[in-house]
C-alpha positions as CSV (number, residue, x, y, z in Angstrom):
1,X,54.7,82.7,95.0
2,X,57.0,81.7,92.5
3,X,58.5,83.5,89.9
4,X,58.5,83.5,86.4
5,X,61.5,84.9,84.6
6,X,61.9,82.6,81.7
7,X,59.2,81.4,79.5
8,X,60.6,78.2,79.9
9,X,59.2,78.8,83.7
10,X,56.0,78.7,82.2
11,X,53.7,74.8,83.3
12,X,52.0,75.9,80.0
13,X,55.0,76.3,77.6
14,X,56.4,72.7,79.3
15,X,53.1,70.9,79.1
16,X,53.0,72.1,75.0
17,X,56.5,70.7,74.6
18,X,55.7,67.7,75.9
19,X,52.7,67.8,73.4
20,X,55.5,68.5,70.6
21,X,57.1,65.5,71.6
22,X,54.4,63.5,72.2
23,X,52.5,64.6,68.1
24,X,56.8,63.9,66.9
25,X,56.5,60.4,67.9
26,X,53.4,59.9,67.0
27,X,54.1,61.2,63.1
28,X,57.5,58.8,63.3
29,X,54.5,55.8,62.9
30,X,54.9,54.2,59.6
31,X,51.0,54.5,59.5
32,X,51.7,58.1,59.6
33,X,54.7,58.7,58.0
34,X,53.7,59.1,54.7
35,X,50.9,61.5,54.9
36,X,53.4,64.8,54.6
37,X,50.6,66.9,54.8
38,X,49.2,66.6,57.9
39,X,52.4,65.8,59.6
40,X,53.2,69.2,58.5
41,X,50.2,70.6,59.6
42,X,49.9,68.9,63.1
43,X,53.7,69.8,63.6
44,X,53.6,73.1,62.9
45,X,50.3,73.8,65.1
46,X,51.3,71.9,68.4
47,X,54.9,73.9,68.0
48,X,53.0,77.3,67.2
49,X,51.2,76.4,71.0
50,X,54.6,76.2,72.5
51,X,56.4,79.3,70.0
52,X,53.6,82.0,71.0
53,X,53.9,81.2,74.4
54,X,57.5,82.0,74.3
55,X,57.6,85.2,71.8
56,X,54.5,86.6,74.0
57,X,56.1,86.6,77.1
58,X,59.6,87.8,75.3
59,X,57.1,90.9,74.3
60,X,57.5,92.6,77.8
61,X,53.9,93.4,78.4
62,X,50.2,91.6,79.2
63,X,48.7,92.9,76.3
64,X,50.2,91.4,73.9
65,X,51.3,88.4,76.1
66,X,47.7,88.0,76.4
67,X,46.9,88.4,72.4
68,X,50.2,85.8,72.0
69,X,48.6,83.2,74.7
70,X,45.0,83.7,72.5
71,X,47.0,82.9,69.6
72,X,49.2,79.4,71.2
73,X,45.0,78.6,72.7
74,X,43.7,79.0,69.1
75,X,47.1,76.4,67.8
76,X,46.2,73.7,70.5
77,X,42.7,73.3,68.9
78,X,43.5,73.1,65.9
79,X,46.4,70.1,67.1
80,X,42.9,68.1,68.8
81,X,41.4,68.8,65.4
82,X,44.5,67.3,63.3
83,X,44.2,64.4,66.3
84,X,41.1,63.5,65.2
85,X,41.8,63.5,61.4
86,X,44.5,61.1,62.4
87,X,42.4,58.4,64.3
88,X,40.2,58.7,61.7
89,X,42.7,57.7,58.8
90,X,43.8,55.1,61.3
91,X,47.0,56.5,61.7
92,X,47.3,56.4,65.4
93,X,45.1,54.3,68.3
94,X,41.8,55.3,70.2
95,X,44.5,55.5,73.2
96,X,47.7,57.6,71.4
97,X,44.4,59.8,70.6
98,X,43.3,59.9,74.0
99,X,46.5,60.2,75.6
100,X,48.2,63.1,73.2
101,X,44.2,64.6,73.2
102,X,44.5,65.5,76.9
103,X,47.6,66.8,76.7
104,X,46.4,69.3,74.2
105,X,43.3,70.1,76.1
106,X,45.6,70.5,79.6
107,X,47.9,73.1,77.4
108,X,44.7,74.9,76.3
109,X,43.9,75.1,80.1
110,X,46.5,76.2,81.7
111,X,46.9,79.0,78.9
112,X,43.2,79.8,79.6
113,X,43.8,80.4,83.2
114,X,47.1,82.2,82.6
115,X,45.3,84.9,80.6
116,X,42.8,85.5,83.1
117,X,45.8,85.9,85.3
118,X,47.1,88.4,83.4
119,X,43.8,90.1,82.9
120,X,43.3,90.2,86.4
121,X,46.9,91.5,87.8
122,X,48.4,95.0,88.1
123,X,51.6,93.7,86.9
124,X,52.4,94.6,83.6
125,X,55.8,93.8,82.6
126,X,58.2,90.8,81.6
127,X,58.7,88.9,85.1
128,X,55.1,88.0,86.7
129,X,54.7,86.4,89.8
130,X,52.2,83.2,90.3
């Protein structure tokens, strides 16, 4: 089983980064570009998915790991919410929507099935085997 020693180990963390990338590029359209707002809002949720991941597992412990995971699951909804918002405003295309919207949902998954990982093991501190 492999080891996780950084969060940067973590196929969660590096499938939300990609998301990051993925929702910059998309808010660099000139469609997009001047709606400040939700730029600011869809930025700063797909990065909270990414962030929490990383400062829960720098916490040392499942519990709040877990609470920290809860928190990054919670951020990638609210990104597929901000998706829709710009389709809808015509900002971005049926496929950068469906593309970037998987993405998100895979994030969400993999966080989901890390939790109950964590719920599930006898390990309790900062380096967990999968």
């Amino acid at each position: 089983m492999a080891k996780i020693e950084r969060f940067e180990d973590i196929k969660a963390w590096q499938t939300a980064r990609e998301l990051c990338k993925q929702i910059h590029l998309l808010t660099q359209k000139e469609s997009f570009s001047r709606d400040y707002r939700l730029i600011g809002q869809i930025k700063g949720s797909s990065g909270s998915v990414m962030d929490n991941i990383a400062e829960g597992f720098e916490r040392n412990g499942n519990r709040e790991f877990i609470q920290f995971l809860s928190i990054a699951k919670g951020s990638s909804g609210e990104t597929r919410s901000q998706l829709y918002r710009a389709l809808d405003n015509n900002y971005i295309t049926k496929e950068e929507f469906d593309s970037t919207f998987r993405l998100a949902e895979e994030a969400s998954r993999m966080i989901s099935s890390f939790m109950q990982y964590l719920n599930q093991t006898d390990m309790k501190g900062t380096k967990f085997k999968l």
